[in-house]
C-alpha positions in Angstrom: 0.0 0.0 0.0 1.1 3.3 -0.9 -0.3 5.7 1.5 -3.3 4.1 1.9 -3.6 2.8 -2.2 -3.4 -0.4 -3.4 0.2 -0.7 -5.6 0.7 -3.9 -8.0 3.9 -5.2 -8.5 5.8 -8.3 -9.7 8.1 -10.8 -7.8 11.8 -9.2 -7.8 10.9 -5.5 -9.0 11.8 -2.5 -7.2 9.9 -0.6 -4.8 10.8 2.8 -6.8 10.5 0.6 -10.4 6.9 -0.2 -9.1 5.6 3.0 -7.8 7.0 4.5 -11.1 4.9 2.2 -12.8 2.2 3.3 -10.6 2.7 7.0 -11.3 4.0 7.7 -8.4 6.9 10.1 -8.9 7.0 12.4 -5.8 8.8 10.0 -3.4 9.4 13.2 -0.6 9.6 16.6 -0.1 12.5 18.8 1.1 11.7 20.6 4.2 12.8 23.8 3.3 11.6 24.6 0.1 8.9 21.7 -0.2 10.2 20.5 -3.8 9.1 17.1 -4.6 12.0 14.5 -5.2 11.5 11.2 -6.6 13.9 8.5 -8.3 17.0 9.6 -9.8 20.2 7.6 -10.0 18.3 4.6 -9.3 20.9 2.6 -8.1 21.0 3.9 -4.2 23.9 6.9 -4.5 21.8 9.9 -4.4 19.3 9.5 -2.2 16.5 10.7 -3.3 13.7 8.1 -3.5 13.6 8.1 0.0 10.4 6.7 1.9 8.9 5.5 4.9 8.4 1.8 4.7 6.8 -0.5 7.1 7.2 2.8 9.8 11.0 3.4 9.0 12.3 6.4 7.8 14.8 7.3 4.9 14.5 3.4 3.0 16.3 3.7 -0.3 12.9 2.7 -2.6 15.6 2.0 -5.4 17.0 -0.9 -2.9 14.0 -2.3 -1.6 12.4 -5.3 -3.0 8.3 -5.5 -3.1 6.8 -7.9 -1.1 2.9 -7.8 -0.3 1.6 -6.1 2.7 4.4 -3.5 2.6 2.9 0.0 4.1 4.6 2.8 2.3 4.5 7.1 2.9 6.1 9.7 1.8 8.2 11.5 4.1 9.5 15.1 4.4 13.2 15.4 4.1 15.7 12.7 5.6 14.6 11.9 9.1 16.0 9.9 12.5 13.5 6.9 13.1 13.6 4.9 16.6 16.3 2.7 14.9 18.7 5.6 14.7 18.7 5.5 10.6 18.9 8.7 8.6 20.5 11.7 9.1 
């Protein structure tokens, strides 16, 4: 689910390859200037398909398999989650 919608997907695709295929584009949104980022490098150096997945903040989407039941947000710049990820 992305943000409450249902995504489809098949078995070894990308999070970010099927929310593309989705339409989804906007993955976050800097928190100074509220641009909208999505997908760029596609291969986890830049950063900027970050998401909240399964309630943890900053998950490359370009690194992340699918796999059903998967809750997925957008977030608002890169964040600190209880786990101590981001930055």
């Amino acid at each position: 689910m992305f943000e409450g919608r249902p995504i489809s997907f098949r078995p070894g695709e990308t999070l970010a390859g099927a929310l593309m295929v989705a339409g989804v584009v906007d993955f976050r949104q800097t928190p100074t200037s509220g641009t909208v980022r999505g997908p760029w490098c596609l291969m986890g150096i830049c950063y900027e398909c970050l998401l909240r997945i399964d309630g943890r903040d900053n998950q490359r989407a370009c690194m992340t398999d699918t796999r059903p039941g998967m809750t997925v947000e957008r977030q608002i710049g890169a964040r600190r989650d209880a786990a101590g990820d981001g930055g």
